[in-house]
N, C-alpha and C positions, 0 to 999 in steps of 0.2 A: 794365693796371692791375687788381690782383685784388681783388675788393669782399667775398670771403669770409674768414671766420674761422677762424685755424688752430688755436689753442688760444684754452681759455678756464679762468677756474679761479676760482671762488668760497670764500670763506671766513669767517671774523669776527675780532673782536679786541674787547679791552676799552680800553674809552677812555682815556688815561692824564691827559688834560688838557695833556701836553705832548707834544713832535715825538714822532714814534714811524716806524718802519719796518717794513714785513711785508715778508719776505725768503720766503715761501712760495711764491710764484707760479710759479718756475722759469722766466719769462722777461722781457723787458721790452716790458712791457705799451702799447699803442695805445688803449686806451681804461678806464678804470675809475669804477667809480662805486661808490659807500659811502652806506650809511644807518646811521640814528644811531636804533635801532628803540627803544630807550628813552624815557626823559619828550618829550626833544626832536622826534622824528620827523622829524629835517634832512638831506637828501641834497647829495653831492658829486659835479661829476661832472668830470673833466678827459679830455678829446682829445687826438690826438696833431696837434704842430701849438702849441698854446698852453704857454707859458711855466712853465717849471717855480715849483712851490707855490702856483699857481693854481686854481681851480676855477669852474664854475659852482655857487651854492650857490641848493636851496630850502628855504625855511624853513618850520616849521608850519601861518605863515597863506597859503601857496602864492606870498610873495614869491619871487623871483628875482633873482639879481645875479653879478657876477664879484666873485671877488675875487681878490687877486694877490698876498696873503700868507698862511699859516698854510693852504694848499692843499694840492694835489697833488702832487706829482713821481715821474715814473718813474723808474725804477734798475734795474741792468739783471738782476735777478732777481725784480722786483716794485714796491714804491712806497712813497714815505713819507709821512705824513699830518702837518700844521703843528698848531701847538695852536691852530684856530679852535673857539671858545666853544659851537659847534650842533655843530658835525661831532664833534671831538675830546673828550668830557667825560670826566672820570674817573670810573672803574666805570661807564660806560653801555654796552650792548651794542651794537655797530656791525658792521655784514653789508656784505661789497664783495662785487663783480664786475671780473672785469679779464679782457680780452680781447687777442690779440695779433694 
């Protein structure tokens, strides 16, 4: 079982407040995690393994939770982000990481 990292690929995108897709990635990603580096400061993070449009989410005051809507999903060129109200806001800037 290999515990190394074959590709990885960072990026940004602008919030939309609704579902969106980054189709950049060039493969389907094992791990990705997104911050929301505007007002909010909310990170996503979904594993491979958990449920598509899920995520684990932090929040400003360093809460933590799963949630199992308006998450994550991988595809198989990159990932789509759900319209969650921290992670997803419109015109906020949001920086991932996705790893394969």
């Amino acid at each position: 079982m290999s515990s190394g990292v074959s590709r990885l690929m960072v990026g940004s995108f602008i919030g939309t407040g609704a579902a969106l897709e980054v189709r950049t990635v060039g493969f389907r990603p094992k791990y990705v995690k997104i911050f929301n580096v505007s007002a909010d400061n909310a990170a996503g993070e979904w594993l491979q393994g958990m449920a598509d449009d899920s995520a684990f989410k932090t929040i400003t005051d360093g809460t933590v939770s799963v949630i199992t809507s308006d998450g994550i999903t991988p595809l198989s060129d990159g990932f789509g982000v759900g319209a969650d109200a921290d992670l997803n806001v419109d015109g906020e800037l949001v920086r991932w990481v996705a790893f394969e």
